[in-house]
N, C-alpha and C positions, 0 to 999 in steps of 0.2 A: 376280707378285702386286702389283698395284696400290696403294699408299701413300692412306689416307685422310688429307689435313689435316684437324689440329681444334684449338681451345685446349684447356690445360690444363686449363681450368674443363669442357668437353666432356665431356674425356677420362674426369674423376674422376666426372660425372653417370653415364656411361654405365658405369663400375667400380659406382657404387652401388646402380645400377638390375641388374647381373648379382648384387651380392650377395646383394639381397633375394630375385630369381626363387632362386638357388641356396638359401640361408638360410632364409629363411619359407617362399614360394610352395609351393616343391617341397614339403616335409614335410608342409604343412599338405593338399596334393592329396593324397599316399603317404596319411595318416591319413584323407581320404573316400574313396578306395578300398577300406583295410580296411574301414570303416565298412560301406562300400554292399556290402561282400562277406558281410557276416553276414545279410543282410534275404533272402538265399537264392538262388534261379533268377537268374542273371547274364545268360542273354536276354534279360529281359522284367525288367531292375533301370534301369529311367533315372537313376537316380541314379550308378551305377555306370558306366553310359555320359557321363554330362554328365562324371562327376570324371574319367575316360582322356580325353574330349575336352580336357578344361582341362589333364591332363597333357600331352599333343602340344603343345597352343599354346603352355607353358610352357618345355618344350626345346627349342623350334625359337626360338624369341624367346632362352632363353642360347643356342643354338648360333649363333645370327644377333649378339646380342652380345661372343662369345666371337672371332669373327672382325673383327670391325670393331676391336675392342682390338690384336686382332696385327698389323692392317692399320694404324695409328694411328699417324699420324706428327705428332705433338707441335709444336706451335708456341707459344715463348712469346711473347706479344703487347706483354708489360711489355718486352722489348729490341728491338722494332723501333720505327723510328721512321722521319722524311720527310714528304715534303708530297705524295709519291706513294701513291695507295692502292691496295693489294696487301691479301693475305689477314690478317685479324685488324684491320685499319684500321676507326674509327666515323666513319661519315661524315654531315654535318648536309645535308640539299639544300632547296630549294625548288620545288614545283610554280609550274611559270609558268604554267600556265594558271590555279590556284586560290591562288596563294601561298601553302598549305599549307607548312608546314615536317616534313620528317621526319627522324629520326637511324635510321639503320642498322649494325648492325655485319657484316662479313662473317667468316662462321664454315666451318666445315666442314658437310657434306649432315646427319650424324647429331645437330649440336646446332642446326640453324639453328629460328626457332622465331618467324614474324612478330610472334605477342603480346608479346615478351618484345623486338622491337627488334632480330634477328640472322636475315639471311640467307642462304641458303647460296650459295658461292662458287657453282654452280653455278648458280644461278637468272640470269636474262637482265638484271636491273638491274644484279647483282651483274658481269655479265661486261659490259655495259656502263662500270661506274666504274673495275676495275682499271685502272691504266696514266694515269688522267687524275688532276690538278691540282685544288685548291682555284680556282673561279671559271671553271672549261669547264662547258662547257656538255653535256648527255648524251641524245640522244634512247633511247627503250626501247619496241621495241615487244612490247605488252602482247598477253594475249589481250583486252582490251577497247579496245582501238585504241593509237596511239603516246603515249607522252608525254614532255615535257620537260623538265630537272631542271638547276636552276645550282647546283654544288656551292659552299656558301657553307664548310665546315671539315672537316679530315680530324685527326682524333686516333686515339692509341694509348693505350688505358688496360687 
């Protein structure tokens, strides 16, 4: 069984996101079910059919949750530290071709989440910068061709 990294912060999103499907979701699908079961003829009840569809996609998203937690191997990001970045590391780079500046953190596949500035270890930037230094230089190529990144700060926060 294969080990998912992730932060602690991850780890608790992805707990809280199982409680709600378990807690809310479920009950409130169980209650259109009964519902759509009293309006009579269950072939021909679309209501009935849309609420067992939202049921299915309900249990397969906790059982697709319920796994990634057992899989989930914990990293806390507050005790590592270095000028080497490895997983959980926020790295500051600049576009040389546009002098853009970006911050990145590298997270685990299940919390990574572009808008929000996180990564996943597995995407090609992100395997690009492990193992490099504050001031290397990083080629990455992209689907919309190469580009290249001077990594100006690596933090742990």
């Amino acid at each position: 069984m294969e080990k998912i990294p992730m932060t602690a912060e991850g780890y608790a999103t992805l707990e809280a996101e199982l409680k709600h499907c378990q807690q809310v979701e479920r009950p409130r699908i169980i209650q259109q079910i009964t519902d759509a079961r009293t309006h009579g003829d269950l072939s021909e009840n679309a209501e009935y059919h849309a609420a067992k569809e939202s049921q299915s996609l309900n249990e397969g998203r906790i059982a697709e949750l319920e796994d990634k937690l057992a899989r989930a191997e914990v990293i806390d990001v507050s005790k590592l530290s270095g000028d080497t970045i490895t997983f959980g590391a926020t790295v500051t780079l600049i576009d040389e071709d546009t002098d853009k500046k970006a911050v990145w953190q590298i997270v685990g596949e299940p919390e990574a989440d572009a808008k929000k500035g996180k990564i996943s270890i597995t995407s090609p930037l992100a395997r690009a910068l492990v193992g490099k230094k504050k001031g290397a230089q990083v080629e990455v190529v992209t689907p919309g061709g190469a580009k290249a990144y001077e990594i100006v700060k690596v933090e742990w926060k």
